[in-house]
Structure formats: C-alpha cells, structure tokens
C-alpha positions, -999 to 999 in steps of 0.1 A, spaced: -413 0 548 -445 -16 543 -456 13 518 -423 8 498 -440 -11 462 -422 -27 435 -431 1 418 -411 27 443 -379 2 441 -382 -1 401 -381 35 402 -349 39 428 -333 14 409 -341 33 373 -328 63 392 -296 51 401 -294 29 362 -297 67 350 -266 77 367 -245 51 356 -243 25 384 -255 -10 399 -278 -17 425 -250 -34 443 -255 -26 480 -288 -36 497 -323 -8 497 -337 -21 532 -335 17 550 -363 34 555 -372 71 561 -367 70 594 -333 51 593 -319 72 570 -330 101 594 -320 83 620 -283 77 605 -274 115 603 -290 122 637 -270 99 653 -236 109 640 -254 146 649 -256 132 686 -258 163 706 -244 139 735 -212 134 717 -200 171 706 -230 191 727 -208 178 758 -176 169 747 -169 203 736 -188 217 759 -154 239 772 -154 261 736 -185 282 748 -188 278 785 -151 293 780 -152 317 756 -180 338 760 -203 323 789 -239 319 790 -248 337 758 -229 314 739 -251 287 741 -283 310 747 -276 329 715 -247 312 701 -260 274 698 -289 284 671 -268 309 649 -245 278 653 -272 253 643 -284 278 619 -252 280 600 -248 246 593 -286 244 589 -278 265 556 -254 238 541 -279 208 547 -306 227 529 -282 230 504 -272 198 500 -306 184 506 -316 199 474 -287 185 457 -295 152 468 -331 149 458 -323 154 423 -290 130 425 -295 104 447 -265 84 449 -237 71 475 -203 93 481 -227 122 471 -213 151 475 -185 133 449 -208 133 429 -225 161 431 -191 177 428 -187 156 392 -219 166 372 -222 200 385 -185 207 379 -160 188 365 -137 163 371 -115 179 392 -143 194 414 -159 160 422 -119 144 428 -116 176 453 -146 173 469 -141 135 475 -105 142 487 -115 168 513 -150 147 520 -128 114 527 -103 137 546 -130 154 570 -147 122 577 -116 96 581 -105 124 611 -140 130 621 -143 94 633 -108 95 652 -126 125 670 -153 112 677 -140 78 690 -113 99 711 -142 122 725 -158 89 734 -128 77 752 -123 111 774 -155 108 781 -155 69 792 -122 83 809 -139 113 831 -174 90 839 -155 54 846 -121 56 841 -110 50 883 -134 19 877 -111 6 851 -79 17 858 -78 36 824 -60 66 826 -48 88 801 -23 80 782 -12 72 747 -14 37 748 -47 35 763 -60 64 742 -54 43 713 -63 8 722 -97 21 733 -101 38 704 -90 6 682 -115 -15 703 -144 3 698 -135 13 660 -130 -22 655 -166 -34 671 -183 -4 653 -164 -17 619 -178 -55 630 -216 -42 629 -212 -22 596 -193 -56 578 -227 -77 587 -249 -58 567 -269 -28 566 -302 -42 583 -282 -49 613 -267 -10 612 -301 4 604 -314 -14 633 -289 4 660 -289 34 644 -330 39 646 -321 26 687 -299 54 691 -321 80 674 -352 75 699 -316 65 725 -304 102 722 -342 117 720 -349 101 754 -310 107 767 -310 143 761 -347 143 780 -332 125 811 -304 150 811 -326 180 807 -350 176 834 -317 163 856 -300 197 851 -331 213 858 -338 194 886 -305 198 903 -303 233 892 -295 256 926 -321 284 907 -336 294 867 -313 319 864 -323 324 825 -304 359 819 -270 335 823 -283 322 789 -284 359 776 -252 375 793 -220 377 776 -186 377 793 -148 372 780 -133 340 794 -106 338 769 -69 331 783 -76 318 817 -60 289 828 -81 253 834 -75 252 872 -86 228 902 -112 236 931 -84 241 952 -67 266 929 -39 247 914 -34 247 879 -44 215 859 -41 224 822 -39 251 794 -69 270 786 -96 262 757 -88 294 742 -48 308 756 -50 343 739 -66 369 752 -94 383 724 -123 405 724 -158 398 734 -168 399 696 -141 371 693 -145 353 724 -184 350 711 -174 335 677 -150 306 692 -181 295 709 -200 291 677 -178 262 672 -198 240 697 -230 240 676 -211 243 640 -189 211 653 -214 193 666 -242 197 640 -226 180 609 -226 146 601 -261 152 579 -240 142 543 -247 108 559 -281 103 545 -265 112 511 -239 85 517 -267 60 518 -290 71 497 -284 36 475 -294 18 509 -328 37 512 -358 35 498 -376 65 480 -341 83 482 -354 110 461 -375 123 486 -361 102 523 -326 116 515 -334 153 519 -363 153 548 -336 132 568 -308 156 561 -333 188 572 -351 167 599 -320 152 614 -308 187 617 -340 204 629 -343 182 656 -308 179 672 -309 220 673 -341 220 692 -333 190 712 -301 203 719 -305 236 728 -331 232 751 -306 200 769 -278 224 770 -295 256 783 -308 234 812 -270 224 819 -259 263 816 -288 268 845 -274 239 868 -242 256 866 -231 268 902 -219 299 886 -202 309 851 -167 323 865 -162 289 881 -173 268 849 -151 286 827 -123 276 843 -129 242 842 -119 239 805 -128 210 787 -140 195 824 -167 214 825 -190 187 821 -179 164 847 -176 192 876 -211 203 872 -223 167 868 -201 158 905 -209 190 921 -248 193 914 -260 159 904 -268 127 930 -244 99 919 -269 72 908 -286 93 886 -253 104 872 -244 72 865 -270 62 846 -270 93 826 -230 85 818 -242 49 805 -268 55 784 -247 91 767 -216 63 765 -237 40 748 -249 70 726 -214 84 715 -205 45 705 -232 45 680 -226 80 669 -189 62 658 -211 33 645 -231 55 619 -196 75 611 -183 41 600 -210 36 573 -209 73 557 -171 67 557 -172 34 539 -201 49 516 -178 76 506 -148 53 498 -168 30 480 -184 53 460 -149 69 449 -133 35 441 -159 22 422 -148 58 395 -113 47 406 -104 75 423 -84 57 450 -56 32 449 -70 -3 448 -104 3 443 -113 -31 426 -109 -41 460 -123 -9 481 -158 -6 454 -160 -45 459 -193 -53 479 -203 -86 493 -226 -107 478 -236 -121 512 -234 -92 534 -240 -64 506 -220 -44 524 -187 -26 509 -166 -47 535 -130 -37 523 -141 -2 522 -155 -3 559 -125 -15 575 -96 4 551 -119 36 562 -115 22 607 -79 13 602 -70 49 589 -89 67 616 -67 44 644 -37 51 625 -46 93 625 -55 91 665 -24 73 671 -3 94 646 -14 128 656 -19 119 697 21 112 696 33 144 679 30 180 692 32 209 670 46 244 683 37 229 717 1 222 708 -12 184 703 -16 179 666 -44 159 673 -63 191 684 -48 211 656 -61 184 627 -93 182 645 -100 218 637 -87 206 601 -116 184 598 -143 211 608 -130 230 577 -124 202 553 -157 189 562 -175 222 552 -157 229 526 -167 197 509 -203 203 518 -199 241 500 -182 230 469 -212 212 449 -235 238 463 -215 263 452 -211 246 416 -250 245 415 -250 283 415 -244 280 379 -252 246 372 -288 251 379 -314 253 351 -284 237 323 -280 205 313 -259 192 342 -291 201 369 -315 203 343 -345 196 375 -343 203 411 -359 165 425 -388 156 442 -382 175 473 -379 213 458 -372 246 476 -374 264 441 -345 276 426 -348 316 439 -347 301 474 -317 274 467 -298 304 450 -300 323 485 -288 294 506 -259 283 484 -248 324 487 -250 320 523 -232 291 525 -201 306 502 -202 338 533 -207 307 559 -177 288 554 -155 324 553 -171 324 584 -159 292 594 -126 294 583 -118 322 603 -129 307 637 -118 273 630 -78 286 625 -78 308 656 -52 297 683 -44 275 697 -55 260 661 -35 287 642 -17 260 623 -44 250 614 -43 279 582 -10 261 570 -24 224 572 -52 239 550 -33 252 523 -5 229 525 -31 201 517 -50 224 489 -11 226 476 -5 193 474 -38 179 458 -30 207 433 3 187 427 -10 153 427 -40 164 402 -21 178 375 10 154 381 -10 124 379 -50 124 384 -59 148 358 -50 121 331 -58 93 346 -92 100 365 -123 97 346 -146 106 371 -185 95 373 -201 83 342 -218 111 323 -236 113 289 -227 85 265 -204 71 294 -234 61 313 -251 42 280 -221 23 276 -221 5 313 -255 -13 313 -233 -47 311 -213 -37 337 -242 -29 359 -262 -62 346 -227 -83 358 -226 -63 394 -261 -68 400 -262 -105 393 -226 -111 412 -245 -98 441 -278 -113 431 -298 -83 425 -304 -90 393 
C-alpha cells in the first residue's frame, strides 16, 4: 500500500471515469488482498475436502494424482482468460461487463444473469458444506444433527455474520480475507505433514492407479448400509475418471472475485489479473500436494470409497490422534467461514454492479453505496438473504428421488463457467476492434489469448458433460429450462428496456452523474 501514489489512484480513478462510472466504493485493497480474496473463496479446505467423496469414489487414487491438475488446469484456462480481460477493463461485476463491450447487450444481461445465478447458489454451497462439515467434526458437541431446520438456521447464522463483516466496510473484509489467505497456507501445511505423519506407509503408486468405484453403496465399518453412493450408476473407468475431475474443477473457481473488486483495489490494471493467476496457481500446488498426503494416509482405497462423502472424517478417526484432529477441524472450520465471508463480497460486487445499469429490480436501492461504510450494503444483504432462501428452498424438495439441493449445486458449476466462457469467448472476435482496441497492462499477447479462449470454448463442453451425469442428470433440464426462460424474459421485456453499460457517447454524457456519486459519498 505504501507504494500506491496519487498518481497510481488518479490513474485507477481516470480508468474507471473512462468507462463510465463513479469512484463510489472505497480503493484501500492491495495486491495481496485482492489475491488473497479469490484464494480464499478457492479454499482448498472447503471443496478439496468437502467433496472429497467425487474422486476417492469414482476412480481412486489416480484421480487426485492425475486428476486434481488436469482439474486445476482446466479452470486454470478460464482465469487466464479472464485475467486478460480484466487488465484491460477493470471494473466491478466484470464479467457483466466484459460481456457488454465485447458483445452486446444481451451478452453482458446473460452473462450477469448466469454470473448472479452461479454465485447466489455458490454461497448456499459453500455455507451448507460448512455446516456438514461443523456437523461431522462437532456436531455430538452441540447437539446439531442433521436436519432441515438445523441445516438452515446454521446456514442463516453464519450467512448473516459473514453479511455483518462485508456491511462495515471493505478494510475490515480485506483484513480477514488476507488472515485466511496465510490461515489456509499454514492449514493445508498442518494437514499435510498430519496425513503424512499418520500415514500407515508412502504408498505413491495409489496416486497413479485407477480403479472403478462407481455404484457402490456408502456403507458402515460394520457393513450396514448408511447412504446412496456418490456416483449410483455403474460407468466405465474413462467415466468414472472424468466425475472425479469435478473435485478440482469445483473447488478451483471463485477467481472472478478479484474482478468483482477491482474498484476496491489499487493498480487494478495490473493487481486484478496476477491475483486471479496467482490465487489459482497456488491453491493447485498447495492443494495437490495436501490432498495426495490424505490419499497416502488412507488405510486402503476399496474401504475409502465406500465411505462416500465421509471419507474425510473416517480417515481423520481412524488414522489421526484426537487432539491433533481437533485442532486441524478448528482452524479448516474457521477457514471454510471466511471462504463464505469473501463469497459475500464478489456476490454483492456483482449485484451492485448490475443495478447501477439497472439490470435488476430496484436497483436505486441495490447500486446504492454508503457514504459511511462505502460498502454496497443493500446489495450485500439482498445477495445473503437469497442464498438462505435457495438452501432452505432446494434442502426441502427432492427431485426424482434426488435432493434438489445436490442437483442445483451441479447447476451452479455450469452456470458459473459458463459465465466465465462467455466474454472470453466474445473477445475471440472482439480483439484488435474498437470494443478491445488494447489487451491492458498485464498482456499474454493476443496469439496466446486466442489459444486459451479456444480451449476454454472445448473446456466447458467438457464441463457440461460431467456436471449433468447422474445422479445430477436433471441437471441438463435445469440448464436449458433456465437458458429458455431468460430467452423469454429478454425479448418480452429486457431487450427494450435494458441499456446496458455506458459505451461511446453514453459514457461522455454521465460525468455529472459520476461528479454527484462521488461527492454523495465524499470521494469527490
């Protein structure tokens, strides 16, 4: 921070004049914060080990000693992507954006649609995985068991408190958020040389030897059954491998949060995209090498797989001494509540940014920012209400006897990536014209961006097909019921009445509206 001049914020603010908006929301992140931000809603110690069961039961060893870094290197492909977006457009709800200038209006409404979509029901899973987790560590402490009611209201609690920290400004967030990026370095070191430690041999060809665990039951040491499988149908190896991939490709995303704040950090055009690459980098290589020490703890793989999404907690009771265990469950709990924390702010980011185009109902009220907090304070706790309302709406309804909860959470993977794969599939052919007439600061050069964003278009085929494999399968008809009806809302009502982002002349004409937001906020 101490290297950030007047100069550097003259310039950040001239940047963000040249797109058409204020300096309403306060530039006190740094480098590392904004880093920091995606890392943590990364947090291999959220989905590295809550969703732990979709390798260690699909294909074994090898689909966290192969799969995790094709995993990490798929979505690796999208951050570049986007990183490059971002260094040339700098702004909050980015990839609305991003979808606006490099497309058109309907591209940047779609994007922000599926962006808001994916993250509103990102944060109910993440805040649910926290709350099985809390469950399986301390949950005979508590008397919590599972069950709808206290699903929810632990979910609500900690929403709420995460909602509380992101209201009372973004120095306060940027704070905790730079705690739990050295939190989940350290964390996932603890855990590493725990496994390792506990580990009844190195058996490293485990990491490196596929097997088929598809369609087995989740059963108790005794042998009774306790609960479906991960994956209930029968497929091939080739297939069992693939559902694995969605560990890492779940669990690595989250980096379109340094976009979200790029108005809160200073030298966006060049923080923005190292945080989305670093944040990224760093959670692969931290958590591949945490969760190929857990594979070698393991007991054995037969008896892992058919511990489902338990998988976690039996190795951690059957290998690891109890106090040590402990500790390791407070400081991952502690982990997975600021990984919600930093989900809160890219949420609120994204809404505000999309109300302040009015893209969403009341958004004089959801783009309004506080002049004493200068935080977007309606948008933080409309985006924390609506990811209650989806855990407690979809943990009360099955569909075709699975939980909708699960199915939607699946949803979310592909909404989410599909949002990320829009704008950098718009840059394809908006490169080198007048909409991306330069590539930023932070430059891959244009052959090499070309490449990724063609990778990313095979990628999210990729995706797609895992993500709506049973017991998700409904997941195809959520998709393309949605896609349906924003169809039918854009051209019954949006397409005349949404603007979009200010471009060309449109971004002349607001310099009194940006000279009014600035001083309401006293910026100016």
């Amino acid at each position: 921070m101490s290297a950030y001049t007047e100069n550097d914020k003259k310039q950040d603010v001239q940047i963000l004049h040249s797109m058409g908006y204020a300096q309403e929301l306060e530039r006190r992140m740094s480098s590392f914060s904004n880093f920091a931000i995606s890392f943590s809603i990364i947090c291999i110690l959220s989905g590295g080990i809550n969703s732990l069961g979709q390798a260690t039961a699909g294909a074994g060893g090898a689909s966290i000693g192969i799969g995790w870094p094709l995993g990490c290197l798929i979505s690796g492909i999208f951050a570049l992507g986007l990183a490059q977006i971002s260094s040339a457009y700098p702004t909050a709800g980015g990839l609305y954006h991003w979808g606006s200038i490099l497309g058109n209006r309907f591209t940047g409404w779609l994007s922000a649609w599926l962006n808001l979509l994916g993250l509103v029901t990102v944060l109910g899973a993440i805040n649910v995985g926290t709350f099985y987790f809390f469950f399986g560590a301390f949950g005979t402490t508590f008397g919590i068991e599972d069950t709808l009611v206290h699903r929810v209201l632990f979910v609500a609690v900690i929403t709420g408190l995460q909602a509380a920290i992101n209201h009372f400004g973004i120095g306060l967030t940027a704070k905790l958020t730079d705690f739990s990026g050295y939190l989940i370095f350290l964390t996932a070191l603890a855990l590493t040389v725990a496994c390792l430690a506990y580990a009844p041999s190195w058996e490293f060809s485990r990491l490196f030897t596929f097997a088929n665990y598809t369609g087995q039951p989740t059963v108790a040491a005794d042998g009774t059954l306790t609960g479906a499988a991960v994956w209930p149908n029968v497929v091939s190896g080739a297939m069992a491998f693939l559902l694995g991939l969605l560990l890492p490709i779940y669990t690595i995303t989250g980096y379109d949060a340094s976009a979200h704040t790029s108005e809160e950090t200073v030298k966006a055009a060049e923080s923005v995209p190292r945080g989305m690459v670093s944040s990224v980098i760093w959670s692969s290589v931290f958590g591949y090498v945490m969760l190929c020490a857990f594979v070698l703890m393991l007991p054995n793989m037969e008896d892992a797989a058919k511990q489902g999404w338990n998988v976690f907690f039996w190795a951690m009771d059957t290998q690891v001494n109890a106090k040590v265990k402990i500790v390791l469950y407070l400081l991952i709990f502690i982990s997975q509540f600021l990984c919600g924390m930093a989900t809160v702010t890219s949420l609120s980011r994204m809404i505000f940014a999309f109300s302040r185009d009015k893209g969403l109902p009341a958004s004089s009220k959801l783009a309004k920012v506080s002049p004493q907090y200068r935080t977007p304070v309606a948008a933080i706790w409309t985006g924390s209400v609506l990811s209650v309302l989806f855990v407690w709406f979809t943990s009360a309804i099955t569909i075709a006897g699975t939980p909708a909860y699960s199915i939607v959470v699946s949803c979310t993977v592909i909404f989410l990536f599909l949002s990320f794969m829009m704008p950098i599939a718009l840059g394809l052919g908006a490169i080198g014209t007048a909409k991306w007439p330069a590539m930023g600061p932070w430059n891959m050069g244009v052959a090499t961006y070309k490449l990724v964003a063609v990778l990313a278009i095979v990628a999210m085929i990729v995706i797609f097909f895992i993500g709506v494999q049973p017991p998700n399968d409904w997941a195809l008809e959520i998709t393309v019921g949605f896609l349906v009806l924003t169809a039918v809302v854009w051209f019954a009502f949006e397409k005349r009445r949404f603007q979009g982002p200010p471009i060309g002349d449109a971004i002349a004409k607001r310099k009194a509206e940006i000279a009014a937001a600035e001083a309401a906020v006293g910026e100016a």
